[in-house]
C-alpha positions in Angstrom: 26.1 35.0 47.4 23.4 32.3 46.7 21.6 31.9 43.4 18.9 29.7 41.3 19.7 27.8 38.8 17.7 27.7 35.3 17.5 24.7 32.7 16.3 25.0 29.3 15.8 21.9 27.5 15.5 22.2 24.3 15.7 19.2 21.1 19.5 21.0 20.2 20.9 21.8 23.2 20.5 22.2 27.1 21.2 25.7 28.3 21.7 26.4 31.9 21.8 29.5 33.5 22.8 30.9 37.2 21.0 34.2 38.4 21.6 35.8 42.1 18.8 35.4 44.1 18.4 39.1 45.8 18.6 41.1 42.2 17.9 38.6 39.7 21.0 39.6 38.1 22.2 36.8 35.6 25.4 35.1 36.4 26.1 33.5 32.8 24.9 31.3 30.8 26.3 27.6 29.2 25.2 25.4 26.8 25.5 21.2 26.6 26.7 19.8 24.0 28.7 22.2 22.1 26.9 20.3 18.8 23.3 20.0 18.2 22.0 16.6 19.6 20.5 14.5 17.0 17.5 13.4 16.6 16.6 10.1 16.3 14.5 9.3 13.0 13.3 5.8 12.0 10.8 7.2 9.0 9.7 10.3 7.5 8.0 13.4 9.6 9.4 11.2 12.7 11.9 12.8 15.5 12.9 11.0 18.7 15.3 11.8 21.4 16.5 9.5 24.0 15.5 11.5 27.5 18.4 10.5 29.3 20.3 11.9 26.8 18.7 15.6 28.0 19.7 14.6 31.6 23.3 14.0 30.5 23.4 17.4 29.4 22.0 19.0 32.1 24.6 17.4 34.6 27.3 18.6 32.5 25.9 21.5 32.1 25.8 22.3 35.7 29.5 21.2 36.2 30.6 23.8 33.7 28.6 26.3 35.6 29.7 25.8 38.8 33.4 25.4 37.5 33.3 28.6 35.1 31.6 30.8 37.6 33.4 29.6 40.8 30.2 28.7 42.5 29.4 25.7 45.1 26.7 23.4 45.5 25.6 25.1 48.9 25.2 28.1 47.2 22.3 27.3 44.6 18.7 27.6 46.5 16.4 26.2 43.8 15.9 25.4 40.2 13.3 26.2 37.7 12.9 24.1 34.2 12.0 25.5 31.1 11.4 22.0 27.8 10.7 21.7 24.6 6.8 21.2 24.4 4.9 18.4 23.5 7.3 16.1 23.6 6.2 12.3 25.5 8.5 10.5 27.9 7.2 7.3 28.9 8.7 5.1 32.2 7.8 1.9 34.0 7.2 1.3 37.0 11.3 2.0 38.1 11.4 5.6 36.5 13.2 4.0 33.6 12.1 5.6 29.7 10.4 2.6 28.0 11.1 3.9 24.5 12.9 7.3 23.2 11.1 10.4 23.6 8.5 11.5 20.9 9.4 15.0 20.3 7.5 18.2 19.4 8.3 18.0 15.5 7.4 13.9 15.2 4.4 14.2 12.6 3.4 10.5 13.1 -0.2 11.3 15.2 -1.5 14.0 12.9 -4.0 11.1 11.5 -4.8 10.1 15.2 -5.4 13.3 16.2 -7.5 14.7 12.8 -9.9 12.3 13.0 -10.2 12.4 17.0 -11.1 16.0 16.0 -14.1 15.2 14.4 -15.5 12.1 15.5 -14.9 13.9 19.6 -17.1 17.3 17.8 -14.9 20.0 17.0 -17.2 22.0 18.8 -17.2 20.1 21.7 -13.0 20.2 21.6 -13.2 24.3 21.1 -14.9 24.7 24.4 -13.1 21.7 26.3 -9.8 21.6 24.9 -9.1 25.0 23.5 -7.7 23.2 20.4 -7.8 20.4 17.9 -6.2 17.2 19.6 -4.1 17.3 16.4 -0.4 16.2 17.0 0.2 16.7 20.5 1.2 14.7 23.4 -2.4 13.0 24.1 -2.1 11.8 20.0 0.9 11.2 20.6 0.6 8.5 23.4 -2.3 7.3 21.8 -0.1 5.9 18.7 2.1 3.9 21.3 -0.8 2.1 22.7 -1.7 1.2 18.4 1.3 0.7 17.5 3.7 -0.5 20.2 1.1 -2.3 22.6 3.8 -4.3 24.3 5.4 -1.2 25.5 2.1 0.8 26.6 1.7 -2.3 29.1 4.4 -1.4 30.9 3.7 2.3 31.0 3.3 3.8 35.1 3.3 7.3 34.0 3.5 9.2 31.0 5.6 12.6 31.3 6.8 16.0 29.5 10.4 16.7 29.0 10.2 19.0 31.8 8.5 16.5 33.9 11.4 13.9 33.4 14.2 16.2 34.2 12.4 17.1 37.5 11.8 13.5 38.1 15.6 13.2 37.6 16.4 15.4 40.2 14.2 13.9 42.6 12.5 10.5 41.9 9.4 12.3 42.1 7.0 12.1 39.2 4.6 15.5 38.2 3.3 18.0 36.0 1.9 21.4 36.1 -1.7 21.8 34.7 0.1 24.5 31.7 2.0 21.2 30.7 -0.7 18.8 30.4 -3.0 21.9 28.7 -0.2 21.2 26.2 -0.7 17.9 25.3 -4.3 18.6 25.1 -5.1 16.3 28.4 -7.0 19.5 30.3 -10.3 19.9 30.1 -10.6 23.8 30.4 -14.4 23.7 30.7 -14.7 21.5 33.8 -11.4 22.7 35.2 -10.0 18.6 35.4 -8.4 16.3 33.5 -10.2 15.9 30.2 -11.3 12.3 30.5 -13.9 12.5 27.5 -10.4 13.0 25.4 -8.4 9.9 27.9 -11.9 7.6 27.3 -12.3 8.6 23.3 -8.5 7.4 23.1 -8.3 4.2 25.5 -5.9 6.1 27.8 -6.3 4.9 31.7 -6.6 8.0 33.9 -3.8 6.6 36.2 -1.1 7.3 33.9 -1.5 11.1 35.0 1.2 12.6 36.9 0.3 14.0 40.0 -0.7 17.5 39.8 1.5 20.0 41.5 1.4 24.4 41.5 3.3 25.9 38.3 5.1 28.2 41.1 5.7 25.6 44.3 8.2 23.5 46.2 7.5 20.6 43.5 9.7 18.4 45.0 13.3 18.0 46.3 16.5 16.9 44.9 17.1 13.3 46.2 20.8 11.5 47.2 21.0 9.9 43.8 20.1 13.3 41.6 22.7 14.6 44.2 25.1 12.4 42.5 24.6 12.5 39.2 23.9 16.1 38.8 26.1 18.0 41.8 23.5 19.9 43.1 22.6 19.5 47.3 20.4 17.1 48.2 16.9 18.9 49.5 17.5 21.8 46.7 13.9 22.7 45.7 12.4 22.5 42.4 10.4 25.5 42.5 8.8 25.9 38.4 8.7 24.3 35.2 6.7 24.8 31.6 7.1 24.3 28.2 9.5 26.8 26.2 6.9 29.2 24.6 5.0 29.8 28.1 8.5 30.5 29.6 9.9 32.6 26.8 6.5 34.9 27.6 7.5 34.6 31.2 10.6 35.8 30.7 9.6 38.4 28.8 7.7 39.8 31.9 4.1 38.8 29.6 1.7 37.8 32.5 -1.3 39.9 31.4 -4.1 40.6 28.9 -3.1 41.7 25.8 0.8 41.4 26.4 2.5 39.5 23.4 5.8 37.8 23.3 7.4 37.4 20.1 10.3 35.3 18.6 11.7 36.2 14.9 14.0 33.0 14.6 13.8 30.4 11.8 10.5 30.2 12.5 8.4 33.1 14.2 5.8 32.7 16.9 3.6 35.2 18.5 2.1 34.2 22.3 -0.2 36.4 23.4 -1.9 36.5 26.4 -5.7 36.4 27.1 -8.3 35.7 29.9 -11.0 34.7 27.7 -11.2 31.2 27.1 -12.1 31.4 23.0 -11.2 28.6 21.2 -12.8 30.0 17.7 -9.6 29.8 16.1 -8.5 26.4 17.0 -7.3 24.9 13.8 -4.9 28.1 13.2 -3.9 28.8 16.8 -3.1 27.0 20.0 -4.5 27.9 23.2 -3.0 27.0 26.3 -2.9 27.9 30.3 -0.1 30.5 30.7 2.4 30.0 33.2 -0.1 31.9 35.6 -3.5 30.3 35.0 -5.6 29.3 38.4 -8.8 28.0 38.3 -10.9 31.2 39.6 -8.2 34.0 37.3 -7.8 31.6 34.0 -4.7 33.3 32.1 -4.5 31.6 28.4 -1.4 31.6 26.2 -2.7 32.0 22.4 0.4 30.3 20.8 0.5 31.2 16.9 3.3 29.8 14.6 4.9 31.0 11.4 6.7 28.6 9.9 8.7 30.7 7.0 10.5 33.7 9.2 13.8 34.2 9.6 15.0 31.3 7.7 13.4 33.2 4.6 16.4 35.7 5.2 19.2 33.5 5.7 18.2 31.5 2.6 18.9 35.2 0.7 22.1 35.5 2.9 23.9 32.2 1.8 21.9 33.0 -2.0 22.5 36.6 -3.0 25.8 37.9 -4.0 26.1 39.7 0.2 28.2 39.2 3.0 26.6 39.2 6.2 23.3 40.4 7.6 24.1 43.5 8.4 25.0 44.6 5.0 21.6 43.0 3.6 19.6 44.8 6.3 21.6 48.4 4.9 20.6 47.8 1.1 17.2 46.8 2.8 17.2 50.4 4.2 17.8 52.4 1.3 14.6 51.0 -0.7 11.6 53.1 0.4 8.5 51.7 2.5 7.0 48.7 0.1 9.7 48.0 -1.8 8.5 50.0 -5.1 6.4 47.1 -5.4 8.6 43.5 -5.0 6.0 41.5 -3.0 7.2 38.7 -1.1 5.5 36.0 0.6 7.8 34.2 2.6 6.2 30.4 3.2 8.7 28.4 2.2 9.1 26.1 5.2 6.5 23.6 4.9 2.7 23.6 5.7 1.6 26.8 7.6 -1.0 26.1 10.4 -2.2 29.4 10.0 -2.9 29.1 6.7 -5.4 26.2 7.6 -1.7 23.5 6.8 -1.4 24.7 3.2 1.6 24.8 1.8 2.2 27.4 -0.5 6.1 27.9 -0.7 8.2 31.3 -0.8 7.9 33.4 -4.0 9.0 36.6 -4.9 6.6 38.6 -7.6 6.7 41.7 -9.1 10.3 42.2 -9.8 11.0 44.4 -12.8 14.4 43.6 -14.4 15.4 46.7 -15.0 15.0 49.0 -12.0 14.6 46.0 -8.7 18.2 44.7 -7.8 18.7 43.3 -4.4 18.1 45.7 -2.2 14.8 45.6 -3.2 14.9 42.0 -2.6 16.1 42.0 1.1 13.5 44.9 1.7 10.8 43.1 0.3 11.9 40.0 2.2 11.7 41.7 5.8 8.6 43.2 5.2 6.9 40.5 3.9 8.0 37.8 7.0 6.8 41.3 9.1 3.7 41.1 7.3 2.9 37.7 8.0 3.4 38.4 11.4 0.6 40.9 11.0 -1.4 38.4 9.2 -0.9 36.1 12.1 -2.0 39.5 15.1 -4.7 39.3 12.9 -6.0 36.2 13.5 -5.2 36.7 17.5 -7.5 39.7 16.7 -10.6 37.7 15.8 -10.2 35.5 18.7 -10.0 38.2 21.4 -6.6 39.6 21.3 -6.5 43.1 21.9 -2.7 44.0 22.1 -1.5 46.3 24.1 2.9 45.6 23.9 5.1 43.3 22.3 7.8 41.8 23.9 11.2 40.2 22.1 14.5 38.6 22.4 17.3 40.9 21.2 18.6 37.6 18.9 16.2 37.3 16.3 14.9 39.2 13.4 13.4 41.8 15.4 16.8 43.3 15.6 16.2 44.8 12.4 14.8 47.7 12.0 12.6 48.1 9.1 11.4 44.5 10.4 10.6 45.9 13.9 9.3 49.3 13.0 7.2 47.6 10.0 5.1 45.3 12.4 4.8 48.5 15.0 3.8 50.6 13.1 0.7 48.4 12.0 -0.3 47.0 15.2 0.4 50.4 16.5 1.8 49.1 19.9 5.0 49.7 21.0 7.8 47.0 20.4 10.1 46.5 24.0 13.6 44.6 22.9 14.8 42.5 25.8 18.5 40.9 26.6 17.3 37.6 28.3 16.7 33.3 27.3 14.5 31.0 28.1 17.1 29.6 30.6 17.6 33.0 32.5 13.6 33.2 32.8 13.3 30.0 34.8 15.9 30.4 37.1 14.4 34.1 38.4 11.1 32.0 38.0 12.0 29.7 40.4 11.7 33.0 43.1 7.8 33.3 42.3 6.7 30.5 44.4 7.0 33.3 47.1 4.4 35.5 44.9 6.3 38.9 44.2 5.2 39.6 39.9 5.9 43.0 40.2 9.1 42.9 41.6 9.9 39.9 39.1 9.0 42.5 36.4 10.8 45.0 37.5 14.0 42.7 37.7 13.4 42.4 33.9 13.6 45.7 33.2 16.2 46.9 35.3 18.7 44.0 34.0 17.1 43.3 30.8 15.6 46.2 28.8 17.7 47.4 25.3 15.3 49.6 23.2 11.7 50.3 22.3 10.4 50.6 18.8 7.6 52.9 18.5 5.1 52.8 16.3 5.4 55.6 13.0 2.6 58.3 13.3 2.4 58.0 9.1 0.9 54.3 9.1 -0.3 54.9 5.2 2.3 53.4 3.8 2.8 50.7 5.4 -0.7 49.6 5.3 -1.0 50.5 1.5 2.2 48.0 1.0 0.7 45.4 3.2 -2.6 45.5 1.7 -0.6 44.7 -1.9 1.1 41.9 -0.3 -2.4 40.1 1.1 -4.1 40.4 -1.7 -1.0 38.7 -3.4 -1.4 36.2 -0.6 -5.0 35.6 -1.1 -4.8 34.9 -4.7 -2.0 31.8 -4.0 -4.8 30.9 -1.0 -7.4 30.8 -3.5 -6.1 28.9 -6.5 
């Protein structure tokens, strides 16, 4: 039997996965190191990682997954790389990391990167960029060469977490044109590097990977990556993107108006689009999907909700309950809208799509003599499905005509009234799916040959669980959600 192996690196842990080449059928799935990594935090709203850290991982990793599952290095045929976005590796001229990695949650270039925004045009980065340069990796490097000028003198290349692990592998340095779309470097407009953004920030064109196919022999695993990691020498490295792009590919979400959704501690709706619209750019990220090409541009519209499921465990480990499953059955006796408890569940800092305010969690309307907590963890399930709404909302101004959702059967959406709440508004049908991130890349890795269809049928055949469909009685839903927005609006518009 012969198989592909799948990395997801992620800022907690490395997962790595082994799926059979002919049916796509998942061997398992481990995870490096049994603890979160830590993070690496010098001052506030700052988050570093060292990158060889991740490659640690990922060799140990793929030890326990060859020794768990019995399988030899002769018998995996290619990998494919799924990271943590945004993050920036930087290396000298010998491969080696000049400084720890500046991961996706480091807030130390939002300054750089607001007033980039506007003295670039924020018109002129809607139609180039598809977003604000705002935190990302571009902002990112741009506070090494201010701050650490020493170091950015010794930078060759710059690189995303993905890009490292590949160059790990196989001493050979590149990135994918969905990565550098990432860290806002792509120019969408002219189809290149956006050198108006490298110029604006004093960034030398030269410290650009090499360009290679998102779905391609990338490059080869060399004698040295053959040590450290135990897989053959001449394996090929056949795909990599960033997490959220993956997830969606995973997900079998390729097309127009195809969504993938995630309900964890924080929520985020991807939603696919071939209309390069960047209206929304200070509420919603735009970038190329995992299948963009020049002449059929595919577009990722990434929104985030920071206060999801983390809104729910707060109540678990807060109300007088046991477990999740016993706060979803109280949840389930209260009728549609909670007999009026309202809440609005942003209580995890500033929400991008509410323009970075941050108004907290609160819960309003609560009569003390008939509400108790059912009425609570109703309220609370509807209102993180209503922000979810809020967000399709948004995606619906800027082009996004949905036509599924796609989810992860380990989040939020295994609930019910959360599930059947947001499909019955969007009134689109809600596909569950058994399947990570990790999983996703290694069948990815078969797509350099072409073959989508079959890829999606893989999906279904090994990975489909349920389908939500939407109620045919929307009222109300749409009567309780329209109490909850205008309790929104009036926190927006104090």
């Amino acid at each position: 039997m012969i198989y592909y192996l799948g990395l997801d690196i992620g800022s907690s842990s490395i997962k790595a996965a082994l799926v059979e080449v002919s049916s796509g059928k998942s061997l398992g799935v481990v995870q490096e190191p049994k603890k979160e990594m830590s993070m690496f935090a010098q001052k506030n709203g700052w988050a570093e990682q060292n990158p060889n850290d991740w490659w640690l991982h990922v060799c140990n990793a793929i030890t326990k997954l060859k020794k768990q599952f019995k399988v030899s290095r002769a018998q995996i045929k290619g990998i494919g790389i799924s990271y943590q976005m945004h993050g920036l590796v930087i290396v000298d001229k010998q491969g080696n990391p000049l400084r720890k990695s500046i991961i996706w949650c480091d807030s130390r270039a939002v300054e750089i990167g607001h007033t980039a925004f506007q003295e670039m045009g924020e018109d002129k980065c809607a139609a180039h960029l598809l977003n604000s340069p705002a935190n990302f990796t571009a902002s990112k490097l741009k506070w090494v060469k201010d701050n650490e000028p020493d170091i950015y003198k010794q930078i060759y290349k710059f690189m995303l977490p993905g890009d490292f692990i590949a160059y790990k592998f196989s001493n050979k340095i590149n990135t994918t044109i969905s990565g550098l779309s990432e860290g806002v470097f792509w120019d969408f407009k002219n189809d290149a590097i956006a050198n108006f953004l490298l110029e604006y920030y004093g960034i030398h064109k030269g410290l650009v990977p090499a360009i290679v196919a998102t779905f391609s022999i990338q490059s080869f695993v060399n004698k040295k990556g053959e040590k450290e990691s135990g897989i053959a020498t001449g394996t090929p490295i056949y795909y990599r993107a960033g997490d959220q792009p993956n997830n969606a590919l995973s997900l079998n979400v390729f097309n127009p108006g195809e969504v993938a959704a995630t309900g964890g501690t924080s929520g985020v709706v991807y939603a696919i689009t071939d209309n390069l619209s960047g209206k929304e750019n200070t509420r919603v990220n735009n970038f190329a999907h995992v299948n963009y090409t020049k002449s059929n541009p595919k577009i990722g519209k990434l929104l985030n909700i920071n206060g999801a499921g983390i809104q729910y465990r707060w109540l678990l480990n807060n109300l007088a309950v046991d477990s999740y499953e016993e706060m979803n059955s109280l949840a389930s006796e209260i009728p549609v809208g909670s007999e009026g408890v309202c809440f609005i569940p942003f209580g995890n800092g500033a929400e991008r799509m509410l323009n970075n305010k941050e108004i907290g969690t609160r819960i309003v309307n609560i009569n003390l003599n008939n509400h108790h907590k059912g009425h609570i963890c109703r309220a609370a399930l509807e209102g993180i499905a209503f922000s979810f709404f809020y967000g399709m909302e948004i995606l619906k101004s800027d082009g996004i005509n949905p036509t599924v959702i796609r989810t992860g059967n380990d989040n939020l959406f295994r609930s019910e009234i959360f599930a059947n709440t947001i499909a019955t508004l969007i009134e689109q049908e809600i596909e569950i799916y058994n399947t990570t991130g990790a999983i996703g890349a290694a069948r990815a890795a078969d797509l350099h040959k072409g073959g989508f269809k079959k890829f999606g049928k893989t999906i279904m055949d090994n990975d489909h669980v349920m389908t939500f469909v939407p109620f045919k009685d929307k009222k109300p839903y749409l009567k309780a959600y329209k109490k909850w927005k205008k309790e929104l609006e009036l926190v927006l518009n104090k």
